[in-house]
N, C-alpha and C positions, 0 to 999 in steps of 0.2 A: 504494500500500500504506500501511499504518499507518505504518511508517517509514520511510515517504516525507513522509507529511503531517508526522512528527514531525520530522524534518532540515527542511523547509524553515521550518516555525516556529521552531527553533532558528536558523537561518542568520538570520530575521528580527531574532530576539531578542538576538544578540550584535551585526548589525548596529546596532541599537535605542542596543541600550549604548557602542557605540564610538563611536558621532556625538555622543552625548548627553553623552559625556568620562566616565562612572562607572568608574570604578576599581578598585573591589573588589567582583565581583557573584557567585554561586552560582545558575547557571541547573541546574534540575531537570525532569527529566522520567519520565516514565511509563513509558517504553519503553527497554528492557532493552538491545534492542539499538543503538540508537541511542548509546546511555549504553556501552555497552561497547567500541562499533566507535570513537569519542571518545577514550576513556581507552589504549586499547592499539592503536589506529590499524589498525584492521582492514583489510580491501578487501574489496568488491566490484564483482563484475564487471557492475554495472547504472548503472541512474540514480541509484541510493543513493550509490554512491559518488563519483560529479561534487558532489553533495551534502554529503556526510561531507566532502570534499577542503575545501571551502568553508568550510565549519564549522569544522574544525579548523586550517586558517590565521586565521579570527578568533579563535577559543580559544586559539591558541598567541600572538598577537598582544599580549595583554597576560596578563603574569606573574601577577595577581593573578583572573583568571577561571578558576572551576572549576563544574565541570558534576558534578551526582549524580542518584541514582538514584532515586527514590521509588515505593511503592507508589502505586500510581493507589489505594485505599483513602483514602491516606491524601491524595490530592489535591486533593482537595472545593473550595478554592480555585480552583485553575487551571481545573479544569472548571468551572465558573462563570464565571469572565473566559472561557472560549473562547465558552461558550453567548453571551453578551453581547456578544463581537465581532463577531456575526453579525449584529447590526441597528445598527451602528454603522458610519456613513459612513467614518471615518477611523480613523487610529490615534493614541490617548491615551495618555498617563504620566502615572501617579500618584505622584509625589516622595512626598507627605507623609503623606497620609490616602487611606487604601481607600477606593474607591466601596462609596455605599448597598449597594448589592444584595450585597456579600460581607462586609460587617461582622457580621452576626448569624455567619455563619461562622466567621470567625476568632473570637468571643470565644468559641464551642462550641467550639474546638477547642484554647484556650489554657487 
């Protein structure tokens, strides 16, 4: 399901941050429920929740990580980095400067 694909990217993405030592991060996503079952520790009785369990022991793991909600409208970003991850062999971090392909982006939307 959709919040499926969205927990295990999350579960990626706090993993990401916890190896990486970053300390104060705001992971955001799309999807409402995912974002919701997070914040007030939902359950479900599926694979979602082996998933959520996971995610929210890294989120709770450091004091300073928080997770919000955003409009997929308003995500033009991230959907770009996903389109992009798909022909890329490996996985990247961007410390300093945004890849080409989403700069015109972000300066339209700043």
């Amino acid at each position: 399901t959709a919040a499926e694909c969205e927990a295990i990217a999350m579960k990626h993405a706090l993993a990401l941050a916890l190896s990486n030592g970053f300390e104060i991060v705001i992971f955001e996503s799309d999807c409402q429920q995912v974002v919701n079952a997070l914040r007030n520790d939902y359950l479900y009785a599926n694979e979602l929740d082996t998933l959520l369990s996971t995610c929210s022991s890294l989120l709770n793991s450091n004091a300073n990580y928080n997770i919000a909600y955003v409009r997929m409208q308003a995500n033009r970003v991230a959907h770009n980095l996903a389109k992009a991850s798909l022909f890329q062999s490996s996985s990247s971090v961007h410390h300093y400067y945004p890849p080409n392909y989403i700069s015109s982006i972000i300066l339209n939307e700043i």
